[in-house]
N, C-alpha and C positions, 0 to 999 in steps of 0.2 A: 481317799482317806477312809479308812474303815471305821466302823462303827460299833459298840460292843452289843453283846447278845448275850442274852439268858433265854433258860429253855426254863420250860414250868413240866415237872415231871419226868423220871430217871429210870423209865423203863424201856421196852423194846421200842416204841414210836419213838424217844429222843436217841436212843443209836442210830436208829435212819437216818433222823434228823440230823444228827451232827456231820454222817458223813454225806449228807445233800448240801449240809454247809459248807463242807470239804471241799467239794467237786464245784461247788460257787466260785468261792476261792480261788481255785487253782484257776480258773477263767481268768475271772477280775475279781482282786481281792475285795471284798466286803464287809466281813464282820470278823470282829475279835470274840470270840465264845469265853465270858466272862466261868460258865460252868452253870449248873443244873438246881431246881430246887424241888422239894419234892415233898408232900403234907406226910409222910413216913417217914418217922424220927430215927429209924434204924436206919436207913438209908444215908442221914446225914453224916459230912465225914467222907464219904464211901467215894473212890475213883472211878467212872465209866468211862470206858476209851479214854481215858486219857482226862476225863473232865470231871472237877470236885463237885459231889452233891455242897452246895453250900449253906444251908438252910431251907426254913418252910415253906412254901410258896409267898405268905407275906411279906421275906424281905425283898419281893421286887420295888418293893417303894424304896429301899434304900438304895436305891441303883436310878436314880430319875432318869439318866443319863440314856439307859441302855434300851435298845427295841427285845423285843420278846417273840416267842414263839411256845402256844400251849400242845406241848406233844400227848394228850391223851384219848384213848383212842378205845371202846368197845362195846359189841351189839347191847350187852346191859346197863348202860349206861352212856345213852349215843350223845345226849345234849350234855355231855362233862365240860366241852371246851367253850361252847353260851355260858354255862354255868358260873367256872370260876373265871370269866371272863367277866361277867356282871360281877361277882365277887368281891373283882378285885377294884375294879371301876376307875380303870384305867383308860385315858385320852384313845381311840382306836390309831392315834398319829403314832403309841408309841407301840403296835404289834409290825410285824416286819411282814411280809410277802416272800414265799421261799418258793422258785420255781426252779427244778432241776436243770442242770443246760442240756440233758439228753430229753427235756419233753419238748412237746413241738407244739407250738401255741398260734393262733392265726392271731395277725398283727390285728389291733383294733379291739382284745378282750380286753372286758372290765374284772379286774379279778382284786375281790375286798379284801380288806385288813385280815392278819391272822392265819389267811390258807396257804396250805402248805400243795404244793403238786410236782408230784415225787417222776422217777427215772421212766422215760419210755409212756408217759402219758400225752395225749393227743389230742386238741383241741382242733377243729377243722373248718371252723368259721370264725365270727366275730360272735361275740356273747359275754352277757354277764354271769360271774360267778362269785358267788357271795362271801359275808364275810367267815372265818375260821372254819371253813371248809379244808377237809382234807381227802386226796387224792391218793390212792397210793397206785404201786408203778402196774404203769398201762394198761390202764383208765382210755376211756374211747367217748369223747362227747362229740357231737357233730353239729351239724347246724340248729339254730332256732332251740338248744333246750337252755333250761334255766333252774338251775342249781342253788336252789335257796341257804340262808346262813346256817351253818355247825353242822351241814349234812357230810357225812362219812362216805367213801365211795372205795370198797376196797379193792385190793387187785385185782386186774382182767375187767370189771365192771365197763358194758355197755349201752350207753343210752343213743338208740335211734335220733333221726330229728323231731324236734318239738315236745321233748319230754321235759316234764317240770315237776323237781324233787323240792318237795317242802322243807320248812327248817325241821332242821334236827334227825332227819328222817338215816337208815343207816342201811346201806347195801352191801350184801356181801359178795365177796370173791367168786368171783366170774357171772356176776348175777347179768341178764340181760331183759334190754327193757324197750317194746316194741315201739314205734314211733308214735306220737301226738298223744302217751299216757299222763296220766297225773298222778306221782307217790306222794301219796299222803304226809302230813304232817308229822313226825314221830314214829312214822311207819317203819317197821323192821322187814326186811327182805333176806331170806335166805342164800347163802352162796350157790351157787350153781342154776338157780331160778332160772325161769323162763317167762317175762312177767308178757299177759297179754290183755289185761284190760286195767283200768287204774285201780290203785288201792289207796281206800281211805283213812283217813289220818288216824295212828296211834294202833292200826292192824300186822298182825305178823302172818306173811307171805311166803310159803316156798314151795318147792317140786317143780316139775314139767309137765306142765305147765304148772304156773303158780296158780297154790288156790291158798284160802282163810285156813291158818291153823289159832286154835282156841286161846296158845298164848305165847308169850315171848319164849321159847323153848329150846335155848342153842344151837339156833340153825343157824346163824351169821358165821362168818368167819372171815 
């Protein structure tokens, strides 16, 4: 029996998402995609793929019914999906869990409310991984690390064993991060990084090697 589903947000992250739903779907069916809601009042009305923005983020209360998924997603604003997640203050019984059927996950993770972990991502032991964390495709975790709540992990992103990403913290695309580090809290990581010693909470990180830059400066991606 499938279940309905609202996505919170109607941009580039909830087109993945729908067709990550898709590709669920066509496995074993799971969800009905009720359509999108999006705190952009121009947006409302508006058809994605195939799915009506249906109002503002706050009519998910009128839908008690349906699980959820917050598709938003960027280095300026990495703790968006904590955010309007307290926001909205909803049960964590009612966010869904979306894992692609092309990622490969080691039997035995703990993977919390809310995270989404998209096509060709790679989990290679047992671990926990928190809640509204998102994964994008092929993602590399391996053993012993631990991925705290609303951390962003974007394409290619590498964590060796025993690396532990703080909440809200947000790695960019292809960033790579040596074994038994600790990212910081809040911490922003440039794409392409090469991180080799930890970095501490709420600092922005890039180059080859990774050193301190003075401020969040659009190095993510």
């Amino acid at each position: 029996m499938t279940r309905p589903l609202l996505l919170i947000g109607a941009g580039g992250l909830a087109r993945e998402t729908m067709a990550a739903v898709a590709a669920v779907n066509a496995v074993s069916p799971r969800w009905e995609l009720l359509g999108l809601l999006d705190a952009n009042t121009a947006r409302h009305g508006a058809v994605v793929d195939g799915a009506t923005v249906l109002g503002p983020v706050e009519a998910v209360h009128d839908h008690p019914d349906a699980e959820v998924l917050i598709c938003t997603a960027s280095s300026r604003d990495a703790g968006s999906r904590l955010r309007i997640a307290a926001e909205l203050g909803l049960a964590n019984g009612r966010y869904a869990t979306l894992v692609h059927p092309a990622a490969s996950v080691a039997a035995g993770t703990e993977i919390g409310a809310g995270t989404m972990l998209f096509a060709g991502c790679v989990v290679t032991a047992p671990q926990r991984i928190g809640e509204f964390v998102l994964a994008m495709p092929q993602v590399l975790l391996t053993h012993d690390d631990e991925v705290g709540d609303g951390v962003t992990l974007a394409g290619r992103v590498a964590l060796a064993g025993a690396v532990r990403v703080g909440t809200g913290a947000y790695l960019g695309a292809g960033a790579l991060v040596r074994e038994g580090l600790r990212i910081g809290e809040r911490a922003l990581v440039g794409m392409g990084a090469v991180v080799l010693q930890d970095i501490p909470d709420g600092e922005t990180w890039a180059g080859v090697p990774a050193r301190k830059l003075p401020a969040r400066i659009g190095v993510a991606g």
